[in-house]
TORBABA-167728 format. One record per residue (C-alpha): residue number from 1; z, y, x. Coordinates in steps of 0.001 Angstrom, whole numbers, plus 500000, padded with zeros to 6 digits. Layout:
N
{seq = NUM | zz = Z | yy = Y | xx = X}
...
//
This chain:
75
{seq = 1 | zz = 073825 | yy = 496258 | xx = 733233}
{seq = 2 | zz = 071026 | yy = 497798 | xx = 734978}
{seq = 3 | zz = 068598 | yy = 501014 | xx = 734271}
{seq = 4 | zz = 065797 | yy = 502590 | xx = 736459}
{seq = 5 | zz = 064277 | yy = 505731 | xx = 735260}
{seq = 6 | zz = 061652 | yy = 508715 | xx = 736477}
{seq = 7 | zz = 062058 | yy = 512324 | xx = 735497}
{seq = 8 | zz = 058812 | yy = 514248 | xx = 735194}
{seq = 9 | zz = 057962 | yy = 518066 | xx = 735244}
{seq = 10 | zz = 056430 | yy = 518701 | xx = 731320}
{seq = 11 | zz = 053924 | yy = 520824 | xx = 732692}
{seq = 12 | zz = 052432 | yy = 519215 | xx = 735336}
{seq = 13 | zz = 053697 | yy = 515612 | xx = 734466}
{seq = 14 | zz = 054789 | yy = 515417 | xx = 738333}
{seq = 15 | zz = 057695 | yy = 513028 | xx = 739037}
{seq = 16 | zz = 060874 | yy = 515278 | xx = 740068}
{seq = 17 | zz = 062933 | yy = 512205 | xx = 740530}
{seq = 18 | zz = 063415 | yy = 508706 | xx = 740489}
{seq = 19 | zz = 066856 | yy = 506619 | xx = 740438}
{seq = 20 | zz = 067955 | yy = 503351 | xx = 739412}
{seq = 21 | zz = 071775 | yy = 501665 | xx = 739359}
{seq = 22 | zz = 073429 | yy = 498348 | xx = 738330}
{seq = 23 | zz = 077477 | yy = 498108 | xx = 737597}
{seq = 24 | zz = 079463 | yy = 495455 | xx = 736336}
{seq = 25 | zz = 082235 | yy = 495502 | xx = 734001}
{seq = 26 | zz = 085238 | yy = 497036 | xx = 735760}
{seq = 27 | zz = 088425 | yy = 494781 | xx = 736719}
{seq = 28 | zz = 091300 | yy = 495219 | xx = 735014}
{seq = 29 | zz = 094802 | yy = 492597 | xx = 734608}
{seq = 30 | zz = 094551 | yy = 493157 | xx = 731205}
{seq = 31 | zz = 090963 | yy = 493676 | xx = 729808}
{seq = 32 | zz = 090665 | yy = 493397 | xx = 725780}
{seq = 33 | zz = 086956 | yy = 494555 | xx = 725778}
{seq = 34 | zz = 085712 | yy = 491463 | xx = 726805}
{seq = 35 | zz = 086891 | yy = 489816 | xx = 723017}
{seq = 36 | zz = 083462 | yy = 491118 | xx = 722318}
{seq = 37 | zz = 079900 | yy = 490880 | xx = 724098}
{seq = 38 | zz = 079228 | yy = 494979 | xx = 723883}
{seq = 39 | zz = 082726 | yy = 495841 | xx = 725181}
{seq = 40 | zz = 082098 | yy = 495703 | xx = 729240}
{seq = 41 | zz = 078491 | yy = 497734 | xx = 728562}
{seq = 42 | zz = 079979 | yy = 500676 | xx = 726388}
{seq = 43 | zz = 082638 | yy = 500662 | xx = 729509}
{seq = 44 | zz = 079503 | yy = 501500 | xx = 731636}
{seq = 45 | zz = 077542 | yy = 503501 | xx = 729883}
{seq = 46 | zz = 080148 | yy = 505913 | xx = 729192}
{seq = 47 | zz = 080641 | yy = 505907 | xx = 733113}
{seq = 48 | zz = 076968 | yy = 506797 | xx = 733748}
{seq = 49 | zz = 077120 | yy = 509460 | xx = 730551}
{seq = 50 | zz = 080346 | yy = 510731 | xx = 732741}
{seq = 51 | zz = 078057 | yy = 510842 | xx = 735666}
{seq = 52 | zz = 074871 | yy = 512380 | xx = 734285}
{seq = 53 | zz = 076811 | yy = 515238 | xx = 733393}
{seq = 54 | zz = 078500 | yy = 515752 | xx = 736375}
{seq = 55 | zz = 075187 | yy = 515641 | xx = 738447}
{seq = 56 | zz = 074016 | yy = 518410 | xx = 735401}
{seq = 57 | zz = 076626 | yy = 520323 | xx = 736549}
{seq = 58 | zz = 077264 | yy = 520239 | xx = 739649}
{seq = 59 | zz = 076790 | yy = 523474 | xx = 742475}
{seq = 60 | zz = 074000 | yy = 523307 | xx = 744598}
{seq = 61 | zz = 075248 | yy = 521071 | xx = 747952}
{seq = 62 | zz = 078464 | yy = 519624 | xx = 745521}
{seq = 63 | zz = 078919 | yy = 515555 | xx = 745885}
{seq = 64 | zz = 078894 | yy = 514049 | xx = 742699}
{seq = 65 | zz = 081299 | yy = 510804 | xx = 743732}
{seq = 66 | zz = 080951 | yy = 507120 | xx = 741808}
{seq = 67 | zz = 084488 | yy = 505925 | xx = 739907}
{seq = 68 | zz = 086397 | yy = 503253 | xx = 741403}
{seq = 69 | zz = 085816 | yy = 499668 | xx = 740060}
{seq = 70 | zz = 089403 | yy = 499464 | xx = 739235}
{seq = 71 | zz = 090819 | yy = 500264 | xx = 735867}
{seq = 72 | zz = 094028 | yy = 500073 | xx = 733963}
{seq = 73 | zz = 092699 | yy = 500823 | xx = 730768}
{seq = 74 | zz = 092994 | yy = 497416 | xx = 728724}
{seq = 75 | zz = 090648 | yy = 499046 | xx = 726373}
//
C-alpha cells in the first residue's frame, strides 16, 4: 500500500506539508489475515491511523518513531 498527500493552510491555500509512505504487510509465523485480500491493508492503515495521531500529538521537538515490521499478532 502506498499514499502521498499535501496539507494546505484554508486561508491562504499554501501547502504546510507534504509526505508520502509505502509499507507492506507485516511478517508474522502465523498470519490469518492473509485468508482474505483486505486483511494485510487494514493491518496498515491502522498503523498509519496509530501514527497520524501520534504526530497530532506529539510535543514540539518529540520523535514520533515507525513500528517494527515484526508482529505476533496472527490476526
Amino acid at each position: 500500500m502506498a499514499f502521498e498527500a499535501r496539507l494546505r493552510d484554508m486561508q491562504t491555500n499554501q501547502i504546510v506539508a507534504t509526505f508520502a509512505d509505502r509499507k507492506s504487510q507485516d511478517i508474522a509465523p502465523i498470519d490469518l489475515t492473509n485468508l482474505t485480500w483486505y486483511g494485510p491493508a487494514k493491518g496498515i492503515m491502522d498503523n498509519w491511523a496509530k501514527e497520524f495521531v501520534a504526530v497530532a500529538n506529539r510535543k514540539p521537538g518529540e520523535k514520533v518513531m515507525a513500528k517494527t515490521a515484526f508482529t505476533l499478532k496472527p490476526f
